[in-house]
C-alpha positions in Angstrom: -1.1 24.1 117.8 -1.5 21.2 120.1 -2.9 21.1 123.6 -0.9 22.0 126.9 -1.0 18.6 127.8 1.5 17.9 124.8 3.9 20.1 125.8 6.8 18.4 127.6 6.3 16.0 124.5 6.8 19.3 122.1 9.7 20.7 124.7 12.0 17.3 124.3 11.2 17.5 120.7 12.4 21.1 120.1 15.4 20.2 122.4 16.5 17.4 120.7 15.9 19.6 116.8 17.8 22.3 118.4 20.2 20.8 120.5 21.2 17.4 119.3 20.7 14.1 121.2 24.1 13.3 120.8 24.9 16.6 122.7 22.0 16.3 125.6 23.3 13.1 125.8 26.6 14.5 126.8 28.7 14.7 130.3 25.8 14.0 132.7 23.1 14.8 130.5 20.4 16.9 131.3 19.3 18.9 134.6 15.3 19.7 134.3 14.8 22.0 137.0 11.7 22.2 138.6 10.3 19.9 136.5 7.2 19.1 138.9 5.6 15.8 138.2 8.7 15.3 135.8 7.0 14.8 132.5 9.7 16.4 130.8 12.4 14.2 132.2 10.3 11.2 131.6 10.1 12.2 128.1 13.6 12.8 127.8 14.9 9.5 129.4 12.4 6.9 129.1 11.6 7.6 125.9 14.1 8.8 124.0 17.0 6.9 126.2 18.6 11.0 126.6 20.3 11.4 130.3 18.3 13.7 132.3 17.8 14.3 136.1 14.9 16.1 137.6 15.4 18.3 140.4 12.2 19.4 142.4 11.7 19.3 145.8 7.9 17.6 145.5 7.9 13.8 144.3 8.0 12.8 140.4 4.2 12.0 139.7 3.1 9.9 137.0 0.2 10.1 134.7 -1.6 7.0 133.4 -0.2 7.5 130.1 3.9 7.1 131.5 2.3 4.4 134.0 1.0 2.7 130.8 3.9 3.0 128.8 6.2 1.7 131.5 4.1 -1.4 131.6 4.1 -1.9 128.1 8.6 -1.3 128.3 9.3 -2.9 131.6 13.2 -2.6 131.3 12.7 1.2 130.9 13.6 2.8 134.1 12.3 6.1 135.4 14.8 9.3 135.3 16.5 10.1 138.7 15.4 12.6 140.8 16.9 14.9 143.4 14.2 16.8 145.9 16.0 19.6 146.2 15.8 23.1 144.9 17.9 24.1 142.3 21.7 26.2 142.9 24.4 26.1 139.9 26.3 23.9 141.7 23.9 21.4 140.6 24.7 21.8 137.1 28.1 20.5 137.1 28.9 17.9 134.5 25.8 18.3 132.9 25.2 19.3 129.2 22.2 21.8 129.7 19.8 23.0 132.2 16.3 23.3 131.4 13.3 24.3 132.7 9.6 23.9 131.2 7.0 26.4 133.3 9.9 26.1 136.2 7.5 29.5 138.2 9.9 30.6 140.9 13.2 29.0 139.1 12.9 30.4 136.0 15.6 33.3 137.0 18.0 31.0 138.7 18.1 28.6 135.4 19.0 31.9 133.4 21.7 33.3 136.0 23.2 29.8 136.5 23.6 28.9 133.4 24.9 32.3 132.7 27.1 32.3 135.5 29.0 28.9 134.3 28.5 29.7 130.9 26.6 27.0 130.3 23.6 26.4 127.5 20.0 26.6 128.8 16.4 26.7 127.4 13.6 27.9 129.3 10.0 28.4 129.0 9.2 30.6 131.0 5.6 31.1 132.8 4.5 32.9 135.8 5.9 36.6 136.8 5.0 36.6 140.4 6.4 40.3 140.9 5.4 40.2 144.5 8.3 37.4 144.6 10.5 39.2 143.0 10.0 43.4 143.4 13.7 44.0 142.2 12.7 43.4 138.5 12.5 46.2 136.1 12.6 46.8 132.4 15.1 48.6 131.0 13.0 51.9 131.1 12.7 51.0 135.4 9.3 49.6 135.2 8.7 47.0 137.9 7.8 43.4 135.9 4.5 42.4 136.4 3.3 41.1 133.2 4.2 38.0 130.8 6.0 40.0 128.0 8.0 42.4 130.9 9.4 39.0 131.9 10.8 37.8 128.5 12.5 41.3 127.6 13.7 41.0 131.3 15.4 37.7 130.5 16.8 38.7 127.2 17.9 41.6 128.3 20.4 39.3 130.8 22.7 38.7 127.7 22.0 39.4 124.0 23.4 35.7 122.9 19.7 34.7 124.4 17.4 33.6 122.0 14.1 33.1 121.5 12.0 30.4 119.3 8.4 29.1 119.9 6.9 25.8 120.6 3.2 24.9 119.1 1.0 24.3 121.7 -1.4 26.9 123.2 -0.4 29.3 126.4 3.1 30.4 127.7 5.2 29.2 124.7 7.8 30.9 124.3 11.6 29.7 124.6 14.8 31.4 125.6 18.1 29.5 125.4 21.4 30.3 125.1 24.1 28.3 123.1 27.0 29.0 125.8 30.4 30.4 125.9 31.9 28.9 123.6 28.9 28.3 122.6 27.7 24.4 121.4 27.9 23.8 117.5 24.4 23.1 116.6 22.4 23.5 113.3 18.8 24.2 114.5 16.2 22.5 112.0 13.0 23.5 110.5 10.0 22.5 112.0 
């Protein structure tokens, strides 16, 4: 497993396996929804050329390693960003709204995207149950813990799935193909 600083690297990677860049690519592209300092988005579009739009109300923040590599690619441009939270009507036109560790947003991505029928992938990290006191497993326990969350999520719609990426910490990923859902052949690792 790599480190946690790899993993919007290891997120576009498993997007693009499992999804297609042809398909990302498609209608607007991509919506990565709080997306923070936008790693994933810069990963996505500058460099792999894939549409994608970050949406976070705080500024896009580059690391040394992006400032560095848009030195060394001056015609590469950075993604566009919209500081604003996230509501579906955002995700018009786009092919898939994602969100890596998107804390407070992670619920909104899955009921948007459920709502239009759209495909998502999350990875999903905080619970904050003081946030959000109207969660409950399915036995009517309040979620407070990690693995409450993801069966909580899942249990939103059984064509949610779940996969892995290898880095250490809050890995785990649940997307949904959409209704209909996108033709797609996931590949091996």
């Amino acid at each position: 497993k790599k480190s946690r600083a790899h993993r919007a690297y290891l997120f576009a990677e498993w997007l693009i396996r499992t999804f297609g860049a042809e398909y990302l690519s498609s209608a607007s592209g991509v919506l990565d929804v709080a997306g923070g300092r936008g790693a994933l988005s810069f990963e996505l579009f500058c460099r792999r050329a894939i549409p994608s739009t970050l949406l976070d109300p705080r500024p896009m923040k580059l690391s040394r390693q992006q400032h560095k590599y848009l030195k060394e690619h001056p015609q590469v441009q950075l993604p566009t960003q919209e500081q604003i939270l996230f509501d579906e009507t955002r995700a018009s036109g786009r092919s898939i709204i994602v969100g890596l560790h998107p804390d407070e947003a992670t619920e909104a991505i899955v009921d948007g995207a459920l709502n239009l029928k759209k495909p998502f992938a999350v990875v999903p990290c905080c619970v904050f149950p003081r946030l959000f006191p109207h969660r409950t497993t399915v036995d009517g326990q309040p979620v407070v813990v990690y693995e409450q969350l993801i069966s909580y999520l899942l249990a939103k719609n059984p064509l949610i799935q779940l996969a892995y990426l290898p880095f250490h910490g809050r890995n785990k990923v649940l997307y949904y193909l959409g209704d209909p859902p996108v033709s797609i052949k996931v590949q091996p690792e």
